[in-house]
C-alpha positions as CSV (number, residue, x, y, z in Angstrom):
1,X,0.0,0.0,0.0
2,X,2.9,2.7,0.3
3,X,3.1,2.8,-3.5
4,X,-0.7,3.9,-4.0
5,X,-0.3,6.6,-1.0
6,X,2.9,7.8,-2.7
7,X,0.5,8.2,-5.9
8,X,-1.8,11.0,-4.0
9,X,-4.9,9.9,-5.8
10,X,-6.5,8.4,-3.0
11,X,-10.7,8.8,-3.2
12,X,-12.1,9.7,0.0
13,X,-14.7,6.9,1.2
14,X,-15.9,8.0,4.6
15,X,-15.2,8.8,8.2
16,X,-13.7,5.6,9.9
17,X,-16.7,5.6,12.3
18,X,-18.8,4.4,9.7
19,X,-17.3,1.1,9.6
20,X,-18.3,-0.8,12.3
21,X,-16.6,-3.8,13.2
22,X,-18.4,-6.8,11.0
23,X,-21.2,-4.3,10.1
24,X,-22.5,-3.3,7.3
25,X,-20.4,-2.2,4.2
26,X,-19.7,0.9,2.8
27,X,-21.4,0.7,-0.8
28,X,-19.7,2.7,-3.9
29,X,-19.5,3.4,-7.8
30,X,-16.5,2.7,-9.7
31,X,-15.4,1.9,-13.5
32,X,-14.1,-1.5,-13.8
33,X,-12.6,-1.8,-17.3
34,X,-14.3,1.0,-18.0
35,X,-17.8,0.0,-17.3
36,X,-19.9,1.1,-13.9
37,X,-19.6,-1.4,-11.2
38,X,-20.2,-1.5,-7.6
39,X,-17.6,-1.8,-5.0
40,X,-17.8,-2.4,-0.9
41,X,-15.3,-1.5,2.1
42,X,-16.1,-2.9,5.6
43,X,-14.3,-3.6,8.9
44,X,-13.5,-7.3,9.7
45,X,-11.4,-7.8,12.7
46,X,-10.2,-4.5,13.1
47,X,-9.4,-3.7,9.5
48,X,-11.2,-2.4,6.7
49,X,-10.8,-4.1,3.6
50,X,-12.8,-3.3,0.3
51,X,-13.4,-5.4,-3.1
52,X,-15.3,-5.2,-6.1
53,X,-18.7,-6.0,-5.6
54,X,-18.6,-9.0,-8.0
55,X,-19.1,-13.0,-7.2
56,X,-16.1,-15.0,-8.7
57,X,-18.8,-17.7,-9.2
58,X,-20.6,-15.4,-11.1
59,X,-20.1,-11.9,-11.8
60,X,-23.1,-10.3,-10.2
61,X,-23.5,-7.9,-6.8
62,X,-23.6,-9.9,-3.8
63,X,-25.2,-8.3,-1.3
64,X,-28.6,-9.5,0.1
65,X,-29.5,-6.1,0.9
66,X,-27.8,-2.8,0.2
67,X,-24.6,-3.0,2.4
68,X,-25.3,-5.8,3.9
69,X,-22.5,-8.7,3.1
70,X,-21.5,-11.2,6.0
71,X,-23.4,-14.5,7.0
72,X,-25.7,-14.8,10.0
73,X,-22.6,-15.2,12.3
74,X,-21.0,-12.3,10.5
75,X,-17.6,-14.4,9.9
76,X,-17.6,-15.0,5.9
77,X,-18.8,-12.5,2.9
78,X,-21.8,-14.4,1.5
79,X,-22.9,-14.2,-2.3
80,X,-26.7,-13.9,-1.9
81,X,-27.1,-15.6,-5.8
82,X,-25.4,-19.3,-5.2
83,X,-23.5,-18.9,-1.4
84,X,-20.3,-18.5,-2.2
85,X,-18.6,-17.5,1.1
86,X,-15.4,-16.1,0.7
87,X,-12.7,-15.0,3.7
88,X,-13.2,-11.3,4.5
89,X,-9.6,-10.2,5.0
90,X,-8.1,-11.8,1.8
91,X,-11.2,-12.0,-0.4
92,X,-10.1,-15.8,-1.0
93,X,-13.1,-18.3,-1.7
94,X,-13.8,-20.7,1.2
95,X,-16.7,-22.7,0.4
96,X,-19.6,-22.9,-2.5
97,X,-19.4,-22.3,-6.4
98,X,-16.6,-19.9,-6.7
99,X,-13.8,-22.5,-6.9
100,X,-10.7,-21.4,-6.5
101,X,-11.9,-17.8,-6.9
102,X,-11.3,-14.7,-5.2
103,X,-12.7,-11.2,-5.0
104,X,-11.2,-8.3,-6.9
105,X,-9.0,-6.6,-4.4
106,X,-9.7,-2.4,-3.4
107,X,-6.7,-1.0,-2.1
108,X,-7.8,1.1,1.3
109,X,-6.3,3.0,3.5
110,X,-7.1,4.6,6.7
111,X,-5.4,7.7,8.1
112,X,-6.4,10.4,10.3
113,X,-9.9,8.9,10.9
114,X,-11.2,8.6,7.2
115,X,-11.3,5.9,4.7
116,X,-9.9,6.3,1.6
117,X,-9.2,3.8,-1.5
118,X,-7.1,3.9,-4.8
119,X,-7.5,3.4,-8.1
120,X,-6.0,0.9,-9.8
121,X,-4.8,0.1,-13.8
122,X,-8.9,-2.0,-14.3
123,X,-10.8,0.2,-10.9
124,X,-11.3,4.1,-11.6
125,X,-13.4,6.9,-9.9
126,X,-17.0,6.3,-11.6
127,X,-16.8,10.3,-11.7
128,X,-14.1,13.2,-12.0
129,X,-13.6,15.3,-9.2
């Protein structure tokens, strides 16, 4: 992550505060390749991680309502299509359809009590600022 913050094109997501521990996610636009997608930043043991919001299984949004990503014991991102549970802090498919699959990695950063995350060479800003 030093490379991206050496960059300076870090996004601002939100205040830190508004990532609970294993709550719910912080939902955004981006371009992936381009076209809009949906991406999602949350905070899993003390961390916040983010990915695209796309199942490796299948690529379509995941969550079973808007935010809303983790399994009834709030220990695995869940694919509400076909249940594909992957591990929250790597994004590496654990059980279900998606194989050997894992989830496009955000990079995120948090500083100074917000969230930020970076572009990438495939995930840009769905708008200019």
């Amino acid at each position: 992550m030093p490379e991206a913050a050496e960059r300076g094109d870090a996004q601002h997501l939100c205040a830190s505060e508004q990532l609970a521990e294993r709550g719910d996610a912080m939902v955004f636009d981006v371009l992936q390749y381009r076209q809009p997608a949906r991406a999602f930043a949350l905070r899993f043991d003390g961390r916040v991680v983010a990915y695209l919001n796309r199942c490796a299984h299948v690529p379509a949004e995941m969550d079973w309502q808007p935010g809303q990503f983790l399994d009834s014991e709030r220990a695995f991102i869940l694919c509400s299509i076909h249940g594909a549970a992957y591990e929250p802090s790597s994004g590496r498919c654990v059980a279900g359809p998606c194989g050997r699959g894992r989830l496009v990695v955000i990079d995120v950063e948090e500083r100074d009590g917000q969230v930020y995350w970076y572009p990438s060479r495939d995930t840009q800003p769905a708008f200019a600022d």
